[in-house]
mmJSON file of the N, C-alpha and C atoms, coordinates in Angstrom:
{"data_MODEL":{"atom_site":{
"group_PDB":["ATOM","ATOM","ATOM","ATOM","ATOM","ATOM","ATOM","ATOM","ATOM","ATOM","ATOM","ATOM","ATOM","ATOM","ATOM","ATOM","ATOM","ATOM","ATOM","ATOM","ATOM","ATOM","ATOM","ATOM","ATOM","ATOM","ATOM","ATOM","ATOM","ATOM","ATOM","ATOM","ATOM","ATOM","ATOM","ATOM","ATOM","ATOM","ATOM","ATOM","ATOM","ATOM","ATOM","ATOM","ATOM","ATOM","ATOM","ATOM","ATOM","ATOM","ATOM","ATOM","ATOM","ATOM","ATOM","ATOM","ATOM","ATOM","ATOM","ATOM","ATOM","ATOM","ATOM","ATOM","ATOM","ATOM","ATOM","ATOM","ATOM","ATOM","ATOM","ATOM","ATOM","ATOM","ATOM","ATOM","ATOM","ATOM","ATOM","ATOM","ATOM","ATOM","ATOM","ATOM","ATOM","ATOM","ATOM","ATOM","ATOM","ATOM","ATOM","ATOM","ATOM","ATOM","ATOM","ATOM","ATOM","ATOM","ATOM","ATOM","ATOM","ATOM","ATOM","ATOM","ATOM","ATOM","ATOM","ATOM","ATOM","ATOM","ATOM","ATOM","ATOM","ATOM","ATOM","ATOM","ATOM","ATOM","ATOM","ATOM","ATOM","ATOM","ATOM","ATOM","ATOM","ATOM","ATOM","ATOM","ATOM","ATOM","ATOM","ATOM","ATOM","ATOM","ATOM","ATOM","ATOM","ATOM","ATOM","ATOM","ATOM","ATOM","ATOM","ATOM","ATOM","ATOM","ATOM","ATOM","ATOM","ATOM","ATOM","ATOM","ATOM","ATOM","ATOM","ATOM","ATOM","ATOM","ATOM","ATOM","ATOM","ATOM","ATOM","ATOM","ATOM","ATOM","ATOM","ATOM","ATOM","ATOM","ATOM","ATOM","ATOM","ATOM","ATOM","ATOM","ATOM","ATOM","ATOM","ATOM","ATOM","ATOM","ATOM","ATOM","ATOM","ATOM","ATOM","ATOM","ATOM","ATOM","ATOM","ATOM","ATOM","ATOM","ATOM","ATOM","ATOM","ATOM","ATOM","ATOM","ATOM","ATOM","ATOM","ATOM","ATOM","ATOM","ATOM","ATOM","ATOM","ATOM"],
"id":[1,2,3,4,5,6,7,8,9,10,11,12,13,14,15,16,17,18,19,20,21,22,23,24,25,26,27,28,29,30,31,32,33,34,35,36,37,38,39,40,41,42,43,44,45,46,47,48,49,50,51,52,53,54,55,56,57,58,59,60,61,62,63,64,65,66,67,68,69,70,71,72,73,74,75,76,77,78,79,80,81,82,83,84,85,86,87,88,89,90,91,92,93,94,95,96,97,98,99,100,101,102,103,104,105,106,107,108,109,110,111,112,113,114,115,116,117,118,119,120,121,122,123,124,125,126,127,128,129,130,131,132,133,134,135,136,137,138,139,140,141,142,143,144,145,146,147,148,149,150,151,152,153,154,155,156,157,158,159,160,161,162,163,164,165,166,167,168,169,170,171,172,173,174,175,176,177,178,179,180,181,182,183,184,185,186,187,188,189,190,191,192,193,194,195,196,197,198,199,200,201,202,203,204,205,206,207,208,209,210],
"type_symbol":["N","C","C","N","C","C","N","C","C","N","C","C","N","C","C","N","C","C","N","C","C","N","C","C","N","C","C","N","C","C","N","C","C","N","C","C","N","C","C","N","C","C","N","C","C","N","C","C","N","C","C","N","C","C","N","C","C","N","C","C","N","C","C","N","C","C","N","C","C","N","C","C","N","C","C","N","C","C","N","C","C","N","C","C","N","C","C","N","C","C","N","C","C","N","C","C","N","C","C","N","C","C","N","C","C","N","C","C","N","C","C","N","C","C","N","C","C","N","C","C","N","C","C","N","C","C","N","C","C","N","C","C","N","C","C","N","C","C","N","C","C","N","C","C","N","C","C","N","C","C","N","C","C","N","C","C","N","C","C","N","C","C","N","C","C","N","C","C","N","C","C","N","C","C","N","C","C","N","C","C","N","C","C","N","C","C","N","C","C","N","C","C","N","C","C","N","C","C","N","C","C","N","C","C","N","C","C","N","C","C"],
"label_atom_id":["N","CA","C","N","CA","C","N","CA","C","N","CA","C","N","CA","C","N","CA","C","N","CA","C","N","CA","C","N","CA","C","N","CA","C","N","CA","C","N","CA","C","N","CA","C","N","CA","C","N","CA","C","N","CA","C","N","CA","C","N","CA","C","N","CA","C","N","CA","C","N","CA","C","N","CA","C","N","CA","C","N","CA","C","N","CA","C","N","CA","C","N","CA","C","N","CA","C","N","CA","C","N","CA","C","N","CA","C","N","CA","C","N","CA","C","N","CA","C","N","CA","C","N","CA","C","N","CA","C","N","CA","C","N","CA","C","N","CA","C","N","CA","C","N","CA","C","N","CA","C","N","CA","C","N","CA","C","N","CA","C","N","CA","C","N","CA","C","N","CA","C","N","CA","C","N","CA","C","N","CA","C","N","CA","C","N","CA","C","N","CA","C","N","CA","C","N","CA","C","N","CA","C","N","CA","C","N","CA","C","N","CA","C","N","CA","C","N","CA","C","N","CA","C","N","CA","C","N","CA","C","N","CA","C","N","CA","C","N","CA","C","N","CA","C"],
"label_alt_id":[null,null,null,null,null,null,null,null,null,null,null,null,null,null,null,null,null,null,null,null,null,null,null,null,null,null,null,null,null,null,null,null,null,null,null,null,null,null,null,null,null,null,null,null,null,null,null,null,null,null,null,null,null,null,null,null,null,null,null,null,null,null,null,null,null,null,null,null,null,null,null,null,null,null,null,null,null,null,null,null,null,null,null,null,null,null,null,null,null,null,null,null,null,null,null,null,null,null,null,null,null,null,null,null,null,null,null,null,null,null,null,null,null,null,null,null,null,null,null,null,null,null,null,null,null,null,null,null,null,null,null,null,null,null,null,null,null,null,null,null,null,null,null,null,null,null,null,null,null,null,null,null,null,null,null,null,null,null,null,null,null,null,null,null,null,null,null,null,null,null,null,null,null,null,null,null,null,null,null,null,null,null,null,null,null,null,null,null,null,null,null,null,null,null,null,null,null,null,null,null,null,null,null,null,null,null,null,null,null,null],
"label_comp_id":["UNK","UNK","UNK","UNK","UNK","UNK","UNK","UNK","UNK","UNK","UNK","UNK","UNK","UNK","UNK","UNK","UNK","UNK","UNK","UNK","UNK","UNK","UNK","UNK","UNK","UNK","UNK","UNK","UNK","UNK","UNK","UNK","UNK","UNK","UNK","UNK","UNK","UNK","UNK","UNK","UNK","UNK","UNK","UNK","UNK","UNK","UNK","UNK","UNK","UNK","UNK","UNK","UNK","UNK","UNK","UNK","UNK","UNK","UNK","UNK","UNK","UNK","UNK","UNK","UNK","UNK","UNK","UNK","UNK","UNK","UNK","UNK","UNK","UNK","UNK","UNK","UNK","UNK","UNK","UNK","UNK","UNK","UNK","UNK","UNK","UNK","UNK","UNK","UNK","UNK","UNK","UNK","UNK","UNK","UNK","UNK","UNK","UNK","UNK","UNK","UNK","UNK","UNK","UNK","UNK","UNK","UNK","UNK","UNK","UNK","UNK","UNK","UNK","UNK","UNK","UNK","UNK","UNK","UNK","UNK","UNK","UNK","UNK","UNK","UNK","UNK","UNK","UNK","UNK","UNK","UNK","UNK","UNK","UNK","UNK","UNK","UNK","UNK","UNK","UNK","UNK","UNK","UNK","UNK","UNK","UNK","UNK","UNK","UNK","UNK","UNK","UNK","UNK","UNK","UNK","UNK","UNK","UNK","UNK","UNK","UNK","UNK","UNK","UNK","UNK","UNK","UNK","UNK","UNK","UNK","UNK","UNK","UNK","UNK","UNK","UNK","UNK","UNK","UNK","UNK","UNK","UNK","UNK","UNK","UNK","UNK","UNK","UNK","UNK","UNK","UNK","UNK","UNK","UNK","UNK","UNK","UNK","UNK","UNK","UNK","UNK","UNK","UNK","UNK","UNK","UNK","UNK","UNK","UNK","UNK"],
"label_asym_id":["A","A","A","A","A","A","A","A","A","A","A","A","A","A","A","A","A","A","A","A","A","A","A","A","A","A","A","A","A","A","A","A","A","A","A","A","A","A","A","A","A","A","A","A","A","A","A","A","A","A","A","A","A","A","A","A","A","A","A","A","A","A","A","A","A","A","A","A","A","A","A","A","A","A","A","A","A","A","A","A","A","A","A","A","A","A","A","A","A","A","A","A","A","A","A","A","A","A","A","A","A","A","A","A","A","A","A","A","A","A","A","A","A","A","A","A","A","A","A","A","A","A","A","A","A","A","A","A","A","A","A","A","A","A","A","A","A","A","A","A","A","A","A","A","A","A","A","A","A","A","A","A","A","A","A","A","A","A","A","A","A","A","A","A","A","A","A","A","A","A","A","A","A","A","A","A","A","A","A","A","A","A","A","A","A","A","A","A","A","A","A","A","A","A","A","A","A","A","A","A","A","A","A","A","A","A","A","A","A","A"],
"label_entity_id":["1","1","1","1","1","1","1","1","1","1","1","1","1","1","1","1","1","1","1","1","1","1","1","1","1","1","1","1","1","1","1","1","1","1","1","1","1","1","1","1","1","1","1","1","1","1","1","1","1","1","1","1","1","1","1","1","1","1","1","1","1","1","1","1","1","1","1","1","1","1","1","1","1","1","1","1","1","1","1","1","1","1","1","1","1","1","1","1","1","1","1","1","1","1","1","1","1","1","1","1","1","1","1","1","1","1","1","1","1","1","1","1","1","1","1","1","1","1","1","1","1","1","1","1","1","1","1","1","1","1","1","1","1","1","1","1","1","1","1","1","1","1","1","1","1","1","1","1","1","1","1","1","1","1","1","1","1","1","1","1","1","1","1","1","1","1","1","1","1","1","1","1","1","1","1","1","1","1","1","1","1","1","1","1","1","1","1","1","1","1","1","1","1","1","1","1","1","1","1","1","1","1","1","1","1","1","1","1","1","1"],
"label_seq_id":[1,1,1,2,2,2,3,3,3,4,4,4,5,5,5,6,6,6,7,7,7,8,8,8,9,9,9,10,10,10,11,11,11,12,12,12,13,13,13,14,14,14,15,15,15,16,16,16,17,17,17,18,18,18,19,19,19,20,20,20,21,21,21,22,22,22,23,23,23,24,24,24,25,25,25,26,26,26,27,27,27,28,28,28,29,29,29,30,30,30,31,31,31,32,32,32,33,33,33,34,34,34,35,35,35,36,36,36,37,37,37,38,38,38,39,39,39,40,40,40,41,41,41,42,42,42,43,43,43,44,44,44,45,45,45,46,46,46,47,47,47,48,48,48,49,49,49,50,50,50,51,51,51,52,52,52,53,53,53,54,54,54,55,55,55,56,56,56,57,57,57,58,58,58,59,59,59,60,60,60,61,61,61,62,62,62,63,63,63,64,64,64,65,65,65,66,66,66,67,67,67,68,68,68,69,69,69,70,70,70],
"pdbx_PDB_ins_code":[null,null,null,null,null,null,null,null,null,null,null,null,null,null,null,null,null,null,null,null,null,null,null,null,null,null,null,null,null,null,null,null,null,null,null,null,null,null,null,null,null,null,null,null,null,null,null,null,null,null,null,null,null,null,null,null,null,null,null,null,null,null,null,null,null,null,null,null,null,null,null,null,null,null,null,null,null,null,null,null,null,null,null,null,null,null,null,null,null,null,null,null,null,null,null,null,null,null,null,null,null,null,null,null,null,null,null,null,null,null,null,null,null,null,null,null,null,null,null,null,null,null,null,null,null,null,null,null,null,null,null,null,null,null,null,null,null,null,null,null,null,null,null,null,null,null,null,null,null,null,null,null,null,null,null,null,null,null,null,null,null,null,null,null,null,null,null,null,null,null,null,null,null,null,null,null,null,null,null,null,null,null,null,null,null,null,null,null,null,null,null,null,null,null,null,null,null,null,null,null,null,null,null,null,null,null,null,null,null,null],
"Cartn_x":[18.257,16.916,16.879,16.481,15.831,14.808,15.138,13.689,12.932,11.658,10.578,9.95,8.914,7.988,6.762,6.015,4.922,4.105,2.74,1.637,1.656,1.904,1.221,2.376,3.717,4.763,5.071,3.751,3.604,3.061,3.34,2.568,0.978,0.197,-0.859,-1.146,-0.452,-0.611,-0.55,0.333,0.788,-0.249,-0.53,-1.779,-3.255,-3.368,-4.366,-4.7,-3.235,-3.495,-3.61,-4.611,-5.188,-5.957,-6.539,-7.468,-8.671,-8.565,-9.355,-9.456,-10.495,-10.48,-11.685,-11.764,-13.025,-12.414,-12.746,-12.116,-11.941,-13.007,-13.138,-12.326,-11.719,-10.613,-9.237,-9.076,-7.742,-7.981,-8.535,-9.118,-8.883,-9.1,-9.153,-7.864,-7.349,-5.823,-4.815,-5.245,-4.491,-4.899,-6.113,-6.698,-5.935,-5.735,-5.188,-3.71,-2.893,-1.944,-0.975,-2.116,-1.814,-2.058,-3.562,-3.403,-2.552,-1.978,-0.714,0.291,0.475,1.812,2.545,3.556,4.729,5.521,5.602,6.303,7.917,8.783,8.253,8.044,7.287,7.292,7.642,8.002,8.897,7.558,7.386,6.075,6.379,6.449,6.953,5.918,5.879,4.411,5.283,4.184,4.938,3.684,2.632,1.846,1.043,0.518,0.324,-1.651,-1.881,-3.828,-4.58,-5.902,-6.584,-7.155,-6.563,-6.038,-5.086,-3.699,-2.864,-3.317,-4.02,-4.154,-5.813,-6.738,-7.982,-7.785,-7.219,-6.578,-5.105,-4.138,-3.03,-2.545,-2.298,-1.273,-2.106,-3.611,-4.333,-4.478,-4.491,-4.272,-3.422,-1.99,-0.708,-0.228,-1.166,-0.554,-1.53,-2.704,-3.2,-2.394,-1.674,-1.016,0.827,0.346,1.675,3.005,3.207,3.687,4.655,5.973,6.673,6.717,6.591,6.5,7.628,8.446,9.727,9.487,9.112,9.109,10.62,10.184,11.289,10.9],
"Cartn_y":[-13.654,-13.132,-12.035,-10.99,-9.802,-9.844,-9.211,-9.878,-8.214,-8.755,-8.397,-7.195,-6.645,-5.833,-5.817,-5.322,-5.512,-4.922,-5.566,-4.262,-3.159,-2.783,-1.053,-0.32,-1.203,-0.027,-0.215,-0.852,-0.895,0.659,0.68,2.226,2.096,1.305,1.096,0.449,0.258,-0.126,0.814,1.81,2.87,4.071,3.848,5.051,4.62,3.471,2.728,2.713,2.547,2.411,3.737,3.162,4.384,5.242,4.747,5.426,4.614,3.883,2.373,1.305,1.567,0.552,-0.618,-0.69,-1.826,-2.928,-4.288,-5.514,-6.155,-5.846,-6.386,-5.97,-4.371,-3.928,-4.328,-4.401,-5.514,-7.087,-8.14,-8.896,-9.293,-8.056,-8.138,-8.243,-6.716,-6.459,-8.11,-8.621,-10.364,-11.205,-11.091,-12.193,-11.982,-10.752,-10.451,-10.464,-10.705,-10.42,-11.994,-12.861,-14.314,-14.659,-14.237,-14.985,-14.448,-13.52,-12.963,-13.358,-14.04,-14.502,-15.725,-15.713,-16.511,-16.999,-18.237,-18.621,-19.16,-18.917,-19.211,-17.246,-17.41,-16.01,-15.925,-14.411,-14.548,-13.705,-14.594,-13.667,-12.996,-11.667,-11.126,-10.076,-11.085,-10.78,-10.846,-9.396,-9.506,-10.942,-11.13,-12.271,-12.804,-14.124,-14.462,-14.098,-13.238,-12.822,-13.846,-13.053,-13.522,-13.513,-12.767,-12.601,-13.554,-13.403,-14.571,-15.854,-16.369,-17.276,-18.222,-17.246,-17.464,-17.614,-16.108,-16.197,-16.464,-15.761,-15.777,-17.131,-17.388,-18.814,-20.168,-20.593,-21.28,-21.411,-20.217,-19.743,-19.862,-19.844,-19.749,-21.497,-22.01,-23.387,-24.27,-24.02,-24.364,-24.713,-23.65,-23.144,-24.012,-24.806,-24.721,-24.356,-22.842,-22.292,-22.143,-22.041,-22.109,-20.633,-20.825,-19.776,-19.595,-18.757,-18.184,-17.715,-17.875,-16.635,-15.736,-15.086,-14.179,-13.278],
"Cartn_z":[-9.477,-9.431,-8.359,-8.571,-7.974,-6.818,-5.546,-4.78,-5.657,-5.192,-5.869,-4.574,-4.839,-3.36,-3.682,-2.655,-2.18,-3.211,-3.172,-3.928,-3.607,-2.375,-2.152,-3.134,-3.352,-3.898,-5.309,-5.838,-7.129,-7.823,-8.751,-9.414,-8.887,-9.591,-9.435,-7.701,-6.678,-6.005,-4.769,-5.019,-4.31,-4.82,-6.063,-6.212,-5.857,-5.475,-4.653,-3.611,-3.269,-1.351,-0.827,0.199,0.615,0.259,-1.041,-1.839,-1.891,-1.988,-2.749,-1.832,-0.465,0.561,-0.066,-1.107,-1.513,-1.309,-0.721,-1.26,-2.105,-2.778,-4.294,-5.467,-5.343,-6.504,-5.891,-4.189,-4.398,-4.632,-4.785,-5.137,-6.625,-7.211,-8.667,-9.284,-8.539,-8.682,-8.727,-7.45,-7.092,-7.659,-8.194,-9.451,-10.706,-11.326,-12.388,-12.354,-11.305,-10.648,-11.103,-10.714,-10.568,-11.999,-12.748,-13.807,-14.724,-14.706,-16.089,-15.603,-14.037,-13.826,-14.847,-14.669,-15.66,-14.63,-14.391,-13.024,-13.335,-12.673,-10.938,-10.4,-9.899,-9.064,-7.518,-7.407,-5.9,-5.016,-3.541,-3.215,-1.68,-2.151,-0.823,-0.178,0.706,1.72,3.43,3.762,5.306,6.239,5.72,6.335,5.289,5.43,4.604,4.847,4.1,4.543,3.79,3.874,3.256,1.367,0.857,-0.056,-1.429,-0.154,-0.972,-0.471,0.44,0.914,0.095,-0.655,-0.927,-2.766,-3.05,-4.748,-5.14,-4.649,-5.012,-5.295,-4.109,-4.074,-4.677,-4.41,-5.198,-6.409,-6.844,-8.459,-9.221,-8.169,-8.753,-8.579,-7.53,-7.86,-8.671,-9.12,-10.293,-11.288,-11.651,-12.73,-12.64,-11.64,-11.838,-11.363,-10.92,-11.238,-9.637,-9.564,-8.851,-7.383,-6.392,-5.312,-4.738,-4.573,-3.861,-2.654,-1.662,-0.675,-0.155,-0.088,0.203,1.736],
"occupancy":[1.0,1.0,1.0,1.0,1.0,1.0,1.0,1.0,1.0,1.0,1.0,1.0,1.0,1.0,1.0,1.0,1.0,1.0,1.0,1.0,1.0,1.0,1.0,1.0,1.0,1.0,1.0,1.0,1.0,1.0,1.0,1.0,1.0,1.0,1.0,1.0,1.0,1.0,1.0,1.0,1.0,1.0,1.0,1.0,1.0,1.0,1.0,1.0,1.0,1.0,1.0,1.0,1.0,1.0,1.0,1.0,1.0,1.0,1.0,1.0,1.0,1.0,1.0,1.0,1.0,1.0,1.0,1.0,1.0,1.0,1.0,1.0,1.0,1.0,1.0,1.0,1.0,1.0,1.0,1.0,1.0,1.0,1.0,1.0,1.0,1.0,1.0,1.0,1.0,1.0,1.0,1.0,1.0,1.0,1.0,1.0,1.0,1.0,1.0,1.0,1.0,1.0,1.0,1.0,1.0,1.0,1.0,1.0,1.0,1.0,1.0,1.0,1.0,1.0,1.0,1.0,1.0,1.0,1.0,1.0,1.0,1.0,1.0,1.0,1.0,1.0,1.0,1.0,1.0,1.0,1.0,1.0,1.0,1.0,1.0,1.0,1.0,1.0,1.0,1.0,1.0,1.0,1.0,1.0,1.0,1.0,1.0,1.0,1.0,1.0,1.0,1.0,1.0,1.0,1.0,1.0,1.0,1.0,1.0,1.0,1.0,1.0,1.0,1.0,1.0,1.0,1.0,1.0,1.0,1.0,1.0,1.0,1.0,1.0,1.0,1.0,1.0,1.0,1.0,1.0,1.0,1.0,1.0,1.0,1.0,1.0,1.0,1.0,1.0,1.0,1.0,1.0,1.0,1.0,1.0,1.0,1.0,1.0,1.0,1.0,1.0,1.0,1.0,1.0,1.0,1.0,1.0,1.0,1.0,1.0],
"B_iso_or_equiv":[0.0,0.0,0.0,0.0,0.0,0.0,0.0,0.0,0.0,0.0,0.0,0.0,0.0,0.0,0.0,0.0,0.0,0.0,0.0,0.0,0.0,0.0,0.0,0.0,0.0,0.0,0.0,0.0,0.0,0.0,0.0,0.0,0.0,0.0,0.0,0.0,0.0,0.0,0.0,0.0,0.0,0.0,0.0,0.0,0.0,0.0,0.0,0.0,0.0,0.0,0.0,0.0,0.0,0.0,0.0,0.0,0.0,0.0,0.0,0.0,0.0,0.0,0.0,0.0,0.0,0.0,0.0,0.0,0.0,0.0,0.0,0.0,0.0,0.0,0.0,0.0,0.0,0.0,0.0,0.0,0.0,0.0,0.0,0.0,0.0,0.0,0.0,0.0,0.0,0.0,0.0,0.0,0.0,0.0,0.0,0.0,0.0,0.0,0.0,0.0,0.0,0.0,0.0,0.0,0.0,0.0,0.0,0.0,0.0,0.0,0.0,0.0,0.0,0.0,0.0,0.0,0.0,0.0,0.0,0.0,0.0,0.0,0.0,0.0,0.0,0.0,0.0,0.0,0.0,0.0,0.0,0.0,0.0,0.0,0.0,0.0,0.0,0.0,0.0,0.0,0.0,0.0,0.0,0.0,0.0,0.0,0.0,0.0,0.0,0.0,0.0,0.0,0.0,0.0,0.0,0.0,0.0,0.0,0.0,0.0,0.0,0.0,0.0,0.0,0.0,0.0,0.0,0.0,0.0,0.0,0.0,0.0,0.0,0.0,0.0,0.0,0.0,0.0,0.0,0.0,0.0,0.0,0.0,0.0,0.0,0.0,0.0,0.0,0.0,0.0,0.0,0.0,0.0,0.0,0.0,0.0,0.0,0.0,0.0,0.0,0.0,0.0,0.0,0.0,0.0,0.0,0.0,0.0,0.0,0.0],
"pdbx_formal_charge":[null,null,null,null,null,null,null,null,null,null,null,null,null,null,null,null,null,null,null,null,null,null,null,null,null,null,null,null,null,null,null,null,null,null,null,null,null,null,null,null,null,null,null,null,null,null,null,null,null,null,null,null,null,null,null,null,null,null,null,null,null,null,null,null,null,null,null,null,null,null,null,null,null,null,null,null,null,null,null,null,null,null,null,null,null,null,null,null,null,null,null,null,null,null,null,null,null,null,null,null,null,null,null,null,null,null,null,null,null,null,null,null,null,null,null,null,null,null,null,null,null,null,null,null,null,null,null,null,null,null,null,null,null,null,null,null,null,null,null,null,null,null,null,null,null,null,null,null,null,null,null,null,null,null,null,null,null,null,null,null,null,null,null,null,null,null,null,null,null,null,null,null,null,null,null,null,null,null,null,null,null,null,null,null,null,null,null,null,null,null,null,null,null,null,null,null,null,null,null,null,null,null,null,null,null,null,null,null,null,null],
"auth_seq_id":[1,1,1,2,2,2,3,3,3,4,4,4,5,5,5,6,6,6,7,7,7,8,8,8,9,9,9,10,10,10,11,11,11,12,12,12,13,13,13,14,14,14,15,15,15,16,16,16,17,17,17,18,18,18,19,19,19,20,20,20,21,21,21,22,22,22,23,23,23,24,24,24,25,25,25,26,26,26,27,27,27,28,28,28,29,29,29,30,30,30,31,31,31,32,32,32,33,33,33,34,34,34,35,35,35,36,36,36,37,37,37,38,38,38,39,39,39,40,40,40,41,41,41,42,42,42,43,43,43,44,44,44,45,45,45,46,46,46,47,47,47,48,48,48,49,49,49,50,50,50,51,51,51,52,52,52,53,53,53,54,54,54,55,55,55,56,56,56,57,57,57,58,58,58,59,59,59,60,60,60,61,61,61,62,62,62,63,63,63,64,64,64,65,65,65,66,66,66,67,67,67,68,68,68,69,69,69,70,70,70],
"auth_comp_id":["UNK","UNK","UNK","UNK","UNK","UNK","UNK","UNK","UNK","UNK","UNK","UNK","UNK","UNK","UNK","UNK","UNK","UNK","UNK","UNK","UNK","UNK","UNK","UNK","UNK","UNK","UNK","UNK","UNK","UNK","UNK","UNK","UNK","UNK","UNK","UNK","UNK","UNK","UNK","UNK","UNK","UNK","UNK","UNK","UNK","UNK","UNK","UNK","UNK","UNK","UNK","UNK","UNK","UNK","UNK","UNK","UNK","UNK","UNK","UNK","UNK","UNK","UNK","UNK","UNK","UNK","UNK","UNK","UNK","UNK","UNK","UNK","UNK","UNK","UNK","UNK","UNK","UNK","UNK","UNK","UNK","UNK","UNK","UNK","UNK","UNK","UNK","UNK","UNK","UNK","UNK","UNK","UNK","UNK","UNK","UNK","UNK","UNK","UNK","UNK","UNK","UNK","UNK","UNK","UNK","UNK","UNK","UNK","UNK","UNK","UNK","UNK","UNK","UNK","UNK","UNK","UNK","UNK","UNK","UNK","UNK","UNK","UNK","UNK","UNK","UNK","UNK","UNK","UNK","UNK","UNK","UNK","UNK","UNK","UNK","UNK","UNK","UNK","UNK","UNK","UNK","UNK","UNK","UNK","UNK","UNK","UNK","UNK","UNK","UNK","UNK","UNK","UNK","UNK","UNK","UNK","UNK","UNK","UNK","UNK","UNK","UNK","UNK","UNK","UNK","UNK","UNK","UNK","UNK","UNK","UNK","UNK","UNK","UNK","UNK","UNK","UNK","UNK","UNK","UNK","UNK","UNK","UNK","UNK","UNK","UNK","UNK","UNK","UNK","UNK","UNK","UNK","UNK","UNK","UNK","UNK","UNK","UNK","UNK","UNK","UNK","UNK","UNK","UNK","UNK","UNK","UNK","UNK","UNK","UNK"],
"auth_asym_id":["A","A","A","A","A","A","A","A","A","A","A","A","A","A","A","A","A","A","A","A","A","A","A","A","A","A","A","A","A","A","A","A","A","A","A","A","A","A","A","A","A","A","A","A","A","A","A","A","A","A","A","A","A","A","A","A","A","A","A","A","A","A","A","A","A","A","A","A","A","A","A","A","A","A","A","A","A","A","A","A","A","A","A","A","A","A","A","A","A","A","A","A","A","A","A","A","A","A","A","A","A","A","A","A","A","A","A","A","A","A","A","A","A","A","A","A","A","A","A","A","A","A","A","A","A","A","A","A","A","A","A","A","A","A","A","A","A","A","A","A","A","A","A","A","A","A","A","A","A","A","A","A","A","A","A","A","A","A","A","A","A","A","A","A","A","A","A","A","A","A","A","A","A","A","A","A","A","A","A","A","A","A","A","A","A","A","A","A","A","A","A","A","A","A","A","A","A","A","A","A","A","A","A","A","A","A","A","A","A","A"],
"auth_atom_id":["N","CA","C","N","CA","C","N","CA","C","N","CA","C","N","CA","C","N","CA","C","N","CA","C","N","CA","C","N","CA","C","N","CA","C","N","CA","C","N","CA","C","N","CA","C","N","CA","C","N","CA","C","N","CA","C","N","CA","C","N","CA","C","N","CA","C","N","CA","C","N","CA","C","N","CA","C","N","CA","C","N","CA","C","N","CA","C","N","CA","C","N","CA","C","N","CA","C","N","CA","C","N","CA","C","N","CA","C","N","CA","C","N","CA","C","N","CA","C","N","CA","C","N","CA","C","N","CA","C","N","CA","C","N","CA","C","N","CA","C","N","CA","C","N","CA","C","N","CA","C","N","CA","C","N","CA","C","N","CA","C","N","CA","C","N","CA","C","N","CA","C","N","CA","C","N","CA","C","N","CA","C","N","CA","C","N","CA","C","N","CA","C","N","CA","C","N","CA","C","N","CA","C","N","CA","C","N","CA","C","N","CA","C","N","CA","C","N","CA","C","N","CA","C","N","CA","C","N","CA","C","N","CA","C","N","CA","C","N","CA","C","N","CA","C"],
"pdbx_PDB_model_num":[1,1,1,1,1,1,1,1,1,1,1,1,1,1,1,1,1,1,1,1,1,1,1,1,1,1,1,1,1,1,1,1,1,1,1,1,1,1,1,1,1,1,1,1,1,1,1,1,1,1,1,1,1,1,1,1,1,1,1,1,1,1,1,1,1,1,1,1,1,1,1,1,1,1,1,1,1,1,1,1,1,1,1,1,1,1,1,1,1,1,1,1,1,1,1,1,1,1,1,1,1,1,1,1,1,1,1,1,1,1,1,1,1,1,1,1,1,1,1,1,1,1,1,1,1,1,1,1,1,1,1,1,1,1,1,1,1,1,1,1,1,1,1,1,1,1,1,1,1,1,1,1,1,1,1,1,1,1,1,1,1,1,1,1,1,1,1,1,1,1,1,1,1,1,1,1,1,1,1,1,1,1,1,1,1,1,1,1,1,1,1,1,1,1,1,1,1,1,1,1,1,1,1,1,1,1,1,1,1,1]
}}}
């Protein structure tokens, strides 16, 4: 398995950042992020915010679905 990177250096994430300080469209981005996930997923975060800590990882262990940190 491949380690994985961050949102900002996603297409959509990198044409975001820094553009798009709302909380709510990254929010969305990590809501939608989590629910199309297919696990196990690898989650490479330099801290763990408020973010992965409120949607991500809750969402992803709903589901199930296996967490890698890297």
């Amino acid at each position: 398995m491949t380690l994985g990177t961050t949102v900002e250096k996603t297409l959509i994430g990198n044409l975001a950042n820094g553009k798009i300080s709302n909380p709510y469209f990254w929010k969305a981005a990590s809501w939608t992020f989590s629910r199309n996930a297919i696990g196990p997923v690898q989650a490479v975060i330099r801290s763990e915010g408020p973010i992965w800590s409120t949607i991500e990882r809750p969402y992803l262990m709903r589901k199930s679905i296996g967490i890698i940190y890297k």
